[in-house]
C-alpha positions as CSV (number, residue, x, y, z in Angstrom):
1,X,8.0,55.6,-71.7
2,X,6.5,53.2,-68.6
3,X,4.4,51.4,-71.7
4,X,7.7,50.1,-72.9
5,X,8.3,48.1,-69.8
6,X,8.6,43.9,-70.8
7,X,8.2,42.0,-67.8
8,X,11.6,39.4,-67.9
9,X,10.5,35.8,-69.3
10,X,11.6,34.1,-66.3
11,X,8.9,36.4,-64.1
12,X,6.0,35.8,-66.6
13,X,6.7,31.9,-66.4
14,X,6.5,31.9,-62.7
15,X,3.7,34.2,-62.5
16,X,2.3,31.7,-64.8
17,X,3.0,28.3,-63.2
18,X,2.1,30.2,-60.0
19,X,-1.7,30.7,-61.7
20,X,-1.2,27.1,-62.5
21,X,-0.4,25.7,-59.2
22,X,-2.8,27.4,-57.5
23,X,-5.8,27.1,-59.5
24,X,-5.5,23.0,-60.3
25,X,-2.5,21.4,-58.7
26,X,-2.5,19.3,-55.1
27,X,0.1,19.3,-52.5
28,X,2.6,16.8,-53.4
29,X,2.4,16.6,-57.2
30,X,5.3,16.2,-59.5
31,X,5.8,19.5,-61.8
32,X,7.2,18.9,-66.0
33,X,10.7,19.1,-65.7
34,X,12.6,21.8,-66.9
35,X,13.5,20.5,-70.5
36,X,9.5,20.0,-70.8
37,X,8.6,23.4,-69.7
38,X,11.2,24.8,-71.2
39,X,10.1,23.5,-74.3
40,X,6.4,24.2,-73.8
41,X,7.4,27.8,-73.1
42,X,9.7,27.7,-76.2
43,X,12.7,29.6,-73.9
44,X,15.8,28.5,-72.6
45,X,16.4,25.8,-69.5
46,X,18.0,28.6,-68.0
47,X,15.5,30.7,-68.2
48,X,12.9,28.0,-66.4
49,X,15.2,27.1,-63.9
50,X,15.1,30.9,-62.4
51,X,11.3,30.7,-62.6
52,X,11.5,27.5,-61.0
53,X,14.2,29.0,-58.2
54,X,11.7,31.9,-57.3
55,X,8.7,30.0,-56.9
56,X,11.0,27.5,-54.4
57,X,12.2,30.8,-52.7
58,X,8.3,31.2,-52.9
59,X,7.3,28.0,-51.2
60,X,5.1,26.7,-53.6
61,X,7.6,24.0,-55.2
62,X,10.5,21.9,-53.6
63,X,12.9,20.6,-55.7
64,X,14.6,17.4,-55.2
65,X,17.9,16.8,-56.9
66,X,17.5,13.6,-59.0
67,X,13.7,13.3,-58.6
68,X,11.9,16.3,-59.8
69,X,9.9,19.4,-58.6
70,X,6.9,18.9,-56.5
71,X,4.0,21.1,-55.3
């Protein structure tokens, strides 16, 4: 049954912001926060803020406490 396989919401978000950053975004720009894109995605802050954890873990975003996420 491999054709059943759902890829977890929080890996299709980052593979998606990932597409994002890389096709349009320059180093230093401020990302939506996670109550925007939680609400653009229509899932839970939760779920954004492990999409937003992997793609730090990446290197693509830094996220400063208080001030936002940044390319």
């Amino acid at each position: 049954m491999f054709g059943l396989y759902r890829v977890p919401l929080g890996r299709q978000i980052a593979d998606r912001l990932r597409q994002e950053i890389q096709a349009g975004c320059v180093r230093g720009q401020r990302i939506e926060s996670d109550t925007q894109l939680a609400k653009r995605f229509g899932v839970s802050v939760l779920t954004v803020r492990g999409a937003m954890s992997s793609l730090a873990g990446e290197g693509l975003v830094e996220r400063r406490q208080g001030s936002g996420t940044y390319v």
